[in-house]
N, C-alpha and C positions, 0 to 999 in steps of 0.2 A: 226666479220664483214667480209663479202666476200669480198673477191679482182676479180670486175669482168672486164674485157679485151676484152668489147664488141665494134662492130664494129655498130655503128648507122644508125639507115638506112633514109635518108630524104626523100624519094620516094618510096610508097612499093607499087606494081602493086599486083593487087589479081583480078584470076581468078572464078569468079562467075560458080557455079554451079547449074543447076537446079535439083532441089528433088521432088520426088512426097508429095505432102501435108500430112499433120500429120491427117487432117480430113477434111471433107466437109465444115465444121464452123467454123474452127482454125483461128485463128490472123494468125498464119503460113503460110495461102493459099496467093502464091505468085507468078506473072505472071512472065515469062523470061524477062531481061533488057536488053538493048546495054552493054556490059562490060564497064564500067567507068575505067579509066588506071589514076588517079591522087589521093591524097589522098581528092582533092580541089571537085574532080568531085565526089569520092565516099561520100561524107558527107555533100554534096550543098544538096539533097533534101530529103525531109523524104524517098519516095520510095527508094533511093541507099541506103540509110543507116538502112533501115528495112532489104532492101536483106543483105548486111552484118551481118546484126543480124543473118537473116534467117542462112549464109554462118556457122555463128558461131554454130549454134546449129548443123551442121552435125558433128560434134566433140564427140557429145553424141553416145557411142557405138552401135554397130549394133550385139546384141549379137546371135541373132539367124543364123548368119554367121558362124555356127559351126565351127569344124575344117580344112576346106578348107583353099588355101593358104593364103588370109587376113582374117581370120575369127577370131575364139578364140577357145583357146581349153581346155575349163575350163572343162566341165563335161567329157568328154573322157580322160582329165588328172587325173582325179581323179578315184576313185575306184568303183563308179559310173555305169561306161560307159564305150564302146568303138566304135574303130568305123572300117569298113573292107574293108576302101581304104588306098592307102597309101597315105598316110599324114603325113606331118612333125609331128604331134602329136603323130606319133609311134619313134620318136628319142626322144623326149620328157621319152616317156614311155620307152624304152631300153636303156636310158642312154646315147645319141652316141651324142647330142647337147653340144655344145663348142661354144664360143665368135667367132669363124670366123662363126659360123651357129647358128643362135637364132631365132626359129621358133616362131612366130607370134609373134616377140617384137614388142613395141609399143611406147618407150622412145622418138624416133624420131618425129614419127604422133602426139604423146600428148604432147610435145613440140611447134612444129609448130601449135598448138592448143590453145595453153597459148599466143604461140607471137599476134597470129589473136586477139586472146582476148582482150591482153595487146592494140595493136593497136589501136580496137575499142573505149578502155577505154580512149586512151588517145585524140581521134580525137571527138566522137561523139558530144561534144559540140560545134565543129561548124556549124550542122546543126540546122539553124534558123525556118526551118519549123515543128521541134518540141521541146515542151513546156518542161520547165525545170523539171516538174512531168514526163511528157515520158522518157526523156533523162536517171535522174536518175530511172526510172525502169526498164529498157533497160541494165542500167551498171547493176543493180543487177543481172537482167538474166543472162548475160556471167559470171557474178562474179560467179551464182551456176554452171553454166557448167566449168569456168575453176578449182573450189573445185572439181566436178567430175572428172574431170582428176586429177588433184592432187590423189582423193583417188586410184583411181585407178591406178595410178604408185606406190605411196606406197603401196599399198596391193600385187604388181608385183614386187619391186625393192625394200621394204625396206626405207633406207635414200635415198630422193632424192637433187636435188636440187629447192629452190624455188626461184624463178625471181621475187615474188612480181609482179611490173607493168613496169618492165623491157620491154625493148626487146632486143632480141638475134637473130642476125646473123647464123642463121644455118647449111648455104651454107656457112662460114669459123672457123678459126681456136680462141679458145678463151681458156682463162684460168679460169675455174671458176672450183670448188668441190662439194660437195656435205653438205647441211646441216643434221643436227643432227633426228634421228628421233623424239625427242619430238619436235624440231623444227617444222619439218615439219608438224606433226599433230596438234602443239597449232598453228600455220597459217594457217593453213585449219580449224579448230575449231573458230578460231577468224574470217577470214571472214565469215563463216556461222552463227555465232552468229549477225555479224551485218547486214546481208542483209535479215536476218529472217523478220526483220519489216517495212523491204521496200517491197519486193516481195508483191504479191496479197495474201492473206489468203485463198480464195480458188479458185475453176477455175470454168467456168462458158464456153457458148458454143462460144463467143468470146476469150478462150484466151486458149484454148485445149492445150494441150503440153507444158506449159511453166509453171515453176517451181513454188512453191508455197512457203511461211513462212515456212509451214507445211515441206517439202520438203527438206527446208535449216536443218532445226533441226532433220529431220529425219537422212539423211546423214552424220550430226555431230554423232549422235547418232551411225551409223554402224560403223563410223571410229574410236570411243572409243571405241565399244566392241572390233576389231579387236588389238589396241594398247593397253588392258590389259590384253590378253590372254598371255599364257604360251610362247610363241616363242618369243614374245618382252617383257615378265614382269616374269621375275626369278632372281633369286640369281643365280646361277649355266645358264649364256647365252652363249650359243656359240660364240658370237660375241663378247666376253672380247677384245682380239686382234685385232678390226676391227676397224682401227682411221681415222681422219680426216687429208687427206696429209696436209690442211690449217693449225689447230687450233691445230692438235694433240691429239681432244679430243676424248673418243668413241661416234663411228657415231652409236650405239644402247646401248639403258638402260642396264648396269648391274647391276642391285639390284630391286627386287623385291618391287613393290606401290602395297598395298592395294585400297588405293585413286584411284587409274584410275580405279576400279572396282568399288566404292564407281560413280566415275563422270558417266562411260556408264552406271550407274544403271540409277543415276539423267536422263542424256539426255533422255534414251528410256524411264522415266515415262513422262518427259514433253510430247512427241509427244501422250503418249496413253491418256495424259488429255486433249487432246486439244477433242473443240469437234466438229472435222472435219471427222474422221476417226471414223469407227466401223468395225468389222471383216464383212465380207458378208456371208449373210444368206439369202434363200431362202424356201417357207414354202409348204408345202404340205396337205392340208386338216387342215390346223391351227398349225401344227405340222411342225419345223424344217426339213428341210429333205435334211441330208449331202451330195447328192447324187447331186444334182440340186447346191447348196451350192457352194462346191466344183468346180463345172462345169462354177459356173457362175463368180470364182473370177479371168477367164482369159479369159472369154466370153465377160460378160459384161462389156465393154470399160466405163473405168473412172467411175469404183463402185467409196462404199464406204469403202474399203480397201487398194486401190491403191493409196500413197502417187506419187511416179511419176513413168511415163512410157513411153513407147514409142510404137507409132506402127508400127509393121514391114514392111509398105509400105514408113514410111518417110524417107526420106536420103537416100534412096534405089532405086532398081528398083523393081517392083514385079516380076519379075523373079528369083531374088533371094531369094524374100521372097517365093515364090513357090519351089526352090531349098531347103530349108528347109524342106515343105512337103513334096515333095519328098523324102528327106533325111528320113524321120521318117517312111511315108506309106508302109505298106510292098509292094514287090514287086508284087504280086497277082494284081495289079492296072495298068493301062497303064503309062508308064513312070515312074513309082514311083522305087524309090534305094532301101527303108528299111535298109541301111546298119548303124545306128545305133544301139548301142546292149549294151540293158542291163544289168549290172553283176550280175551274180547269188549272189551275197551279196549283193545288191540293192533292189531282191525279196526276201530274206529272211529278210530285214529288217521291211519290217511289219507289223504289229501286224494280229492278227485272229479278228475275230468278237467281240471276250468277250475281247478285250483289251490287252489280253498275248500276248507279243512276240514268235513265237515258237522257233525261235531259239535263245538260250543263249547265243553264244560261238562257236568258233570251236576248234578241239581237239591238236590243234598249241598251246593250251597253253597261246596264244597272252592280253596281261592285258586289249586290248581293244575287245570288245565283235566282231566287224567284222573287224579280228584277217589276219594272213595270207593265212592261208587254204581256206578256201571257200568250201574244200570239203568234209571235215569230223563235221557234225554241229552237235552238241549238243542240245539234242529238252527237252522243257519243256515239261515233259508229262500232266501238268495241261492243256494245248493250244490245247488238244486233234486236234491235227496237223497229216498227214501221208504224206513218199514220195513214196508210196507204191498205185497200184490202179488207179484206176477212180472213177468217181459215173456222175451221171446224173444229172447235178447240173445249179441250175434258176441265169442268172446271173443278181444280183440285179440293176444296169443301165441298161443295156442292153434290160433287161425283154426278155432274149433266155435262151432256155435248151436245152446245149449241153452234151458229154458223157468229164467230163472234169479231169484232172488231180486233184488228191488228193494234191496235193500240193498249187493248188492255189483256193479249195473248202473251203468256211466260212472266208476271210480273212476281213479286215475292205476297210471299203469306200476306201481309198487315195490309195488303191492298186488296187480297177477296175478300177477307174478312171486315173491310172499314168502307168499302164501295159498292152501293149498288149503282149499274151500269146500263147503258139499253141493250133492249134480245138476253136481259138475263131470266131463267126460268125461275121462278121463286117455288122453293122448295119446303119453306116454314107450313109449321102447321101438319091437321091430318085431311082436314076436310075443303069446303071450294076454294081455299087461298092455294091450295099445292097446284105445283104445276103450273100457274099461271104465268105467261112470257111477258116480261114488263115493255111494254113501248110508250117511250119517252115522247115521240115527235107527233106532230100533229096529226090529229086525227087516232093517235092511239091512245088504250085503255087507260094513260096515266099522264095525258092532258088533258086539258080542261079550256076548255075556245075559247068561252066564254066567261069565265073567273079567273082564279088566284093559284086553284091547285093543282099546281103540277111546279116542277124543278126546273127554274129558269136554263140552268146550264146543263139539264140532259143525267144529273148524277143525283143521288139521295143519301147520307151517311147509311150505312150498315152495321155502326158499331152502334152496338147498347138495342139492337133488337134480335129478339130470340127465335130461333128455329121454334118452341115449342108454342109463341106467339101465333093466333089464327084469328086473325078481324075479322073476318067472315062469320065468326062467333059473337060478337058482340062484347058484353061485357066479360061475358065468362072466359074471352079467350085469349085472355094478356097474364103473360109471365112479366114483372117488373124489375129491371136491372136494379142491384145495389150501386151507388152513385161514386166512385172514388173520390173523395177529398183529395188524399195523400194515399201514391202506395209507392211500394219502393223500385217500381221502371224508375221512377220521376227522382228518387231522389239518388239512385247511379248517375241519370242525365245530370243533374244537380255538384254529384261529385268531382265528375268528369271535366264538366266545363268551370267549374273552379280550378283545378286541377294545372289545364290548359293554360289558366291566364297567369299563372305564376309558378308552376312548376309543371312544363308540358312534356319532357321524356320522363316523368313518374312512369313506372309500369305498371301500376294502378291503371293509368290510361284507358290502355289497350287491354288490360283484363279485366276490365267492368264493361267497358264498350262491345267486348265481347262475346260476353255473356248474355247482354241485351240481344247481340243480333242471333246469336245461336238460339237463342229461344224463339226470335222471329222467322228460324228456317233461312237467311243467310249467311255466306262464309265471313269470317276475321275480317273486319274493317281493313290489315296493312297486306292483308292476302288479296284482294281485290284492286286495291291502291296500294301498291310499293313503296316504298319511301314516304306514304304519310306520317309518319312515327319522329320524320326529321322536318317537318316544316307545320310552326305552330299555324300559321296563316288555315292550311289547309285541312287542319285537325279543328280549328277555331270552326270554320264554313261547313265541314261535313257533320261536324256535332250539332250544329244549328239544325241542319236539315234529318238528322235523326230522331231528334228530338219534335219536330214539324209530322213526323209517321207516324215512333209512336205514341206520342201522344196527343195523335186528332183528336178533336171533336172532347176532349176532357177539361177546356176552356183553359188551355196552357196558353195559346197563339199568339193571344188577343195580348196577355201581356209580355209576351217574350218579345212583340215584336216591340214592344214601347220600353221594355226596359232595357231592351238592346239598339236602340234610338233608327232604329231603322223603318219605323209605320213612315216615314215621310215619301221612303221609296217603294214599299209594297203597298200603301193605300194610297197614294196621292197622285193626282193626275191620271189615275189609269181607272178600267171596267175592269168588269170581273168577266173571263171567260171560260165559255162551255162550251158543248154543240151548238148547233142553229136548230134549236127545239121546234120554229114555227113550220119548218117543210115536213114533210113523210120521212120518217128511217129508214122506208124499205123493207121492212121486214114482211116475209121472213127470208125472201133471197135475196136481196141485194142490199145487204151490210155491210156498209161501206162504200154502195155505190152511189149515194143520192147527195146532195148539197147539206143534210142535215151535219154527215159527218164533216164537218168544218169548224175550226174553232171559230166563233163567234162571240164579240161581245156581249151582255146580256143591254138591255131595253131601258137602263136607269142610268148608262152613261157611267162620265168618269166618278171615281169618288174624291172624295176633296178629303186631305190630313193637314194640318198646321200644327209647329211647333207648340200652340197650346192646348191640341187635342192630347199628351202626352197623360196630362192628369184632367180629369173632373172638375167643371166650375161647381164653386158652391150655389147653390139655389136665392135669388136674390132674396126673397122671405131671408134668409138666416141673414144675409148681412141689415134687412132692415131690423133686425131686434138685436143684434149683435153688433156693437157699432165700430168695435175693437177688431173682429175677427179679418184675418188676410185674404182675401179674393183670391183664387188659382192663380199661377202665372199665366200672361197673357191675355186672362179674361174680361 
């Protein structure tokens, strides 16, 4: 039992913010109020206490806030990505963050997130002007967005602490610790379990954005895969030594559950049985067509893949959400950064047309397949792959033929669609952005000599920008991707690799793995690989790397690679490599022929990972007013 030494608050003044609406039709669309200053005046009428709600849901991440200074820096932390300004997210990646400097924590924001909540939860029944059906659906709402936060500090921090329906004093000094991590995760599994059958079942063009059944159980479901993976479920934990200053007890599992692999199995089948959710598909002449597919599971706002999401105009400004495109467009555009980049072990992760990955390995030796190096790779000569040449080659979205690198000629769907590449023709837009040939290397349209903007390694993601997107337009000329939290690619991958770990010839298997790749336009995982169906080893390593495709750039990486305890080998000790941006490409005839095309380190050197980059230090602020609470391991 926690001993908590909180300071109660009888009067909490809260500053209403106005958001731009989640959608033209959302229950969310919400006019600006007089700020209400009582808790009498914020819960007297339905309108105050909608905006409250409204106030609640900006709590839900803004993840396309890359790594700028409130942003996130999941994908450029990871092995992924990077990015070529300076950003706290290069202390991250060099090692040089310590508790008096913790680049884009969030312990504090997702705290004051839980009290608003807590607040809500405990006042909204005095408003009389809604029905005791609104009220209690209203509580469920906050109750999924404060489980989002919750997940999302434990997947940052490890053990944290839970408040229940507490409130906490933020602005003073308290004595409370940190609970247990199966605590923390059977509390957040248990309120999702229960507001699963309150929530709406599905959404409809009255209630856009707000979470669903589906949504609660989805979420339960991400936070058991993550609590049965190898960093929290071994025999052999680092965190033996890591106790509760309260209880004494360890604040992380040491001994190895089967059973938690056994539960995230369970969770992620209940979501894939519901029959609310189907993977998104799009057809072409009658015929499947991954191309369109693919395109449309981040187009089309509130398919039928997307358990919950957000769009990047809500909670925001579109200026920010424009600051993203920018982030990503190459510089070739008016105003666009491109400084985005990335890692040459992001493009060779892959596969070719006929399904083979071409690269196995690299020659580091490393037990996971993208190993340290990056720059001595190992080609399957079955992938009939080359990083040698050019050719003239049709690119299949695109429908252009350019003079294009052997390297990125024949690859599968999820790699035109998630890479932009140099001598690619940019075809978005109607007006001067069409047509335009991107050149990465020096002296072209989409470097920058003398600044930050351009893509250290030669590459820009291409997921989450649109053909109908035209920078060249200025404000007017950006379509906004809806942001997936959760949809259900993620939570097959999810099924699968529970699956693997304790029950790996399920036929489950290979017919959900399947079905992922038929929709990405490759053949049957055991069609390609023979006999993977009989060695978990190899079903274990190839799940990893499919899950590394499809789901780039959707801030999976960053923690898969730490909950699968392997950031030590793909962040530590090594660069991130790309082309050699600084020389000419050669374009437009000789691609392939100049030194650019070389994998090269990028200019920042090796990155540095330690076993207590794993989890988040706390901010030394919280331990000096907090005199009980536990420091991260290692920190």
């Amino acid at each position: 039992m926690k001993n908590y030494k909180i300071n109660r608050i009888v009067l909490f003044v809260i500053t209403f913010t106005v958001f731009v609406p989640l959608s033209c039709d959302s229950f969310l669309d919400q006019q600006p109020l007089d700020q209400p200053t009582t808790t009498e005046d914020i819960f007297k009428s339905r309108v105050n206490t909608e905006k409250y709600l409204f106030h609640c849901y900006s709590y839900i991440p803004d993840y396309w806030l890359l790594s700028a200074a409130n942003g996130y820096p999941w994908s450029a932390a990871s092995d992924e990505s990077d990015v070529s300004w300076s950003h706290d997210v290069n202390k991250m990646n060099n090692g040089s963050w310590n508790p008096n400097e913790v680049p884009y924590g969030k312990w504090q924001n997702s705290y004051q997130g839980i009290r608003d909540i807590n607040y809500f939860l405990q006042n909204a029944d005095m408003c009389g002007e809604l029905s005791n059906e609104e009220i209690t659906q209203y509580k469920a709402e906050v109750r999924f967005i404060r489980a989002l936060l919750y997940v999302n500090l434990i997947r940052t921090y490890g053990p944290v602490v839970v408040m229940h329906d507490e409130l906490l004093a933020l602005d003073g000094e308290y004595t409370i610790g940190r609970n247990t991590f199966d605590e923390c995760v059977d509390y957040v599994c248990d309120e999702l379990t229960k507001i699963a059958d309150i929530l709406y079942p599905e959404q409809n063009n009255t209630n856009l954005g707000r979470p669903t059944g589906g949504a609660a159980l989805a979420l339960k479901a991400v936070l058991l895969n993550f609590a049965a993976s190898p960093l929290f479920n071994t025999d052999a934990s680092i965190y033996a030594g890591w106790k509760s200053n309260v209880s004494g007890e360890n604040l992380m599992p040491v001994a190895y559950s089967e059973q938690k692999w056994r539960d995230a199995a369970a969770a992620a089948k209940t979501v894939i049985d519901l029959p609310r959710y189907e993977l998104y598909r799009e057809y072409t002449d009658g015929n499947m067509d991954p191309y369109k597919s693919l395109y449309g599971i981040h187009y089309q706002k509130w398919n039928s893949e997307l358990i919950f999401g957000r769009h990047m105009t809500f909670g925001t400004t579109e200026a920010e959400a424009r600051n993203f495109v920018y982030r990503l467009t190459p510089k070739a555009f008016t105003s666009c950064w491109g400084g985005v980049s990335v890692s040459q072990k992001q493009v060779d992760a892959f596969a070719m047309n006929n399904g083979i990955y071409p690269i196995t390995g690299y020659a580091d030796g490393s037990p996971e397949w993208n190993g340290k190096d990056g720059k001595n790779p190992l080609v399957d000569p079955a992938a009939n792959y080359s990083e040698t040449g050019a050719s003239n080659f049709l690119h299949p979205w695109d429908k252009e033929t350019m003079l294009t690198f052997n390297m990125y000629v024949n690859r599968e769907p999820r790699f035109y669609m998630s890479i932009v590449y140099d001598n690619l023709k940019w075809v978005y837009g109607n007006n001067l952005a069409k047509n335009t040939v991107i050149d990465f290397g020096n002296g072209g349209n989409s470097y920058e000599a003398s600044g930050s903007n351009h893509p250290l390694t030669g590459y820009t993601p291409r997921k989450f920008t649109f053909r109908e997107t035209d920078p060249s337009l200025g404000n007017s000329g950006f379509v906004f991707p809806l942001w997936p939290l959760i949809r259900l690619g993620e939570i097959y991958l999810d099924y699968i690799e529970a699956l693997i770990e304790y029950d790996w010839q399920n036929p489950d298997v290979l017919t959900y793995w399947n079905e992922l790749r038929t929709r990405a336009g490759v053949p049957d995982i055991e069609n390609v690989y023979p006999g993977i169906e009989n060695d978990r080893d190899k079903l274990r390593l190839m799940l990893r790397r499919e899950r590394q495709v499809e789901l780039f750039f959707e801030n999976s990486r960053y923690f898969d690679i730490r909950r699968w305890k392997i950031a030590e080998i793909t962040n530590h000790a090594c660069p991130i490599y790309g082309m050699n941006i600084v020389v000419d490409d050669g374009a437009p005839n000789n691609i392939g022929a100049t030194d650019y095309w070389k994998r090269t380190p990028i200019y920042r050197g090796n990155r540095t990972f330690l076993p207590k980059h794993y989890l988040y230090p706390l901010h030394q602020n919280e331990l000096d007013r907090n005199k009980i609470i536990e420091q991260s391991y290692g920190w």
